[in-house]
Every structure is written in structure tokens, then in C-alpha cells.
N, C-alpha and C positions, 0 to 999 in steps of 0.2 A: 850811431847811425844818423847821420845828415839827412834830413827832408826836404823836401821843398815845396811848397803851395802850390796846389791843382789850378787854383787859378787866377794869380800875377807871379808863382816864382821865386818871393819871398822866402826867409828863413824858419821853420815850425820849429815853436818850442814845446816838448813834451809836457803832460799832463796828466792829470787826472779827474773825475767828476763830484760834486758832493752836494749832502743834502741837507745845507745847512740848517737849524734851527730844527729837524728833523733826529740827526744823532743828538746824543747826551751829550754831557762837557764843555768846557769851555769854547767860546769859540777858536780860539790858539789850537785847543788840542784838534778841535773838528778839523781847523786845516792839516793837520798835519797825519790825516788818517788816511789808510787807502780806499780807492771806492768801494762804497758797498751798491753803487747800481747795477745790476746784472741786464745783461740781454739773453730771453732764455726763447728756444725752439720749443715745440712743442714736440712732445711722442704722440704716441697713439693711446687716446684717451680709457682711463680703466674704466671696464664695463662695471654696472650698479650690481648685478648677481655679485654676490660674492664666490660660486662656486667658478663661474664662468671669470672673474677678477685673476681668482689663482691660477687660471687654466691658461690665462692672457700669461701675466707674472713667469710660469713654466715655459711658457712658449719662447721667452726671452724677446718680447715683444718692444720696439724702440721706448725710452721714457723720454722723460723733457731732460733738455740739458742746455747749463746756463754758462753764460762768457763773462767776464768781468768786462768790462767797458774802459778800455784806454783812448786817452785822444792826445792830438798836438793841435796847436794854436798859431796862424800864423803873427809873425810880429811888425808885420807891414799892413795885409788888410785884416787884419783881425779874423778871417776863417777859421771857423769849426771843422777837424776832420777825426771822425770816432772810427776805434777799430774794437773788435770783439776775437782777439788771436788765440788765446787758453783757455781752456775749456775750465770751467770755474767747479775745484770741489771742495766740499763743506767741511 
């Protein structure tokens, strides 16, 4: 899929984000890993009761749920454009 820059138009190169010096291994291998940044929504926060927790839990009450973070680069002004598309599961 061909991109183009929000704004001059330019051609976007796919990507990814990373946290260098942050994962293990060499730095070679760090690049060549996929992100581990997530963007996560929030649910609806578990009550401290624990009887009232389970009763939430039963209820099928929303939880957090987390996106991996992809982006493209443009290669004329350098733009940042992140997307969070699939839903990220563990």
C-alpha cells in the first residue's frame, strides 16, 4: 500500500517504533525486533471489593485493550504518522 504525507505529499516509508537500550540484546538484534510499544484504551476500572471485582468480571464488563503501535516515515519532510490498527494479544 502506497502512502502519502498528510502534509507535503511525499512518499511514507513503513515502520516500526523501539526502545532502544530498554530491550536486551545486542543493538543489531534490538533493530530488528518488532514493537513492543503498545497504545492501550482503558476498560472500566476493577472495583477494590473483591466480591463486587467478580460481580464486575461476571457482568462481562469492558477491560483495557492494547494496539501495537505501527507507523510510516515520510522521506521528504521527515513526518511522523502512528497508527494503532490490531488489536494487540499476549
Amino acid at each position: 500500500m502506497a502512502m502519502k504525507c498528510s502534509r507535503c505529499g511525499g512518499a511514507m516509508e513503513a515502520g516500526f517504533t523501539t526502545a532502544l537500550g530498554l530491550l536486551g540484546g545486542s543493538e543489531i538484534d534490538r533493530l530488528r525486533q518488532v514493537s513492543s510499544l503498545l497504545f492501550v484504551v482503558k476498560g472500566t476500572p476493577t472495583r477494590l471489593n473483591p466480591l463486587r471485582a467478580l460481580q464486575q468480571g461476571l457482568a462481562d464488563e469492558p477491560a483495557d485493550r492494547a494496539y501495537r503501535i505501527e507507523g510510516a516515515r515520510c522521506a521528504t519532510c521527515g513526518a511522523l504518522d502512528f497508527f494503532a490498527l490490531e488489536e494487540h494479544t499476549a
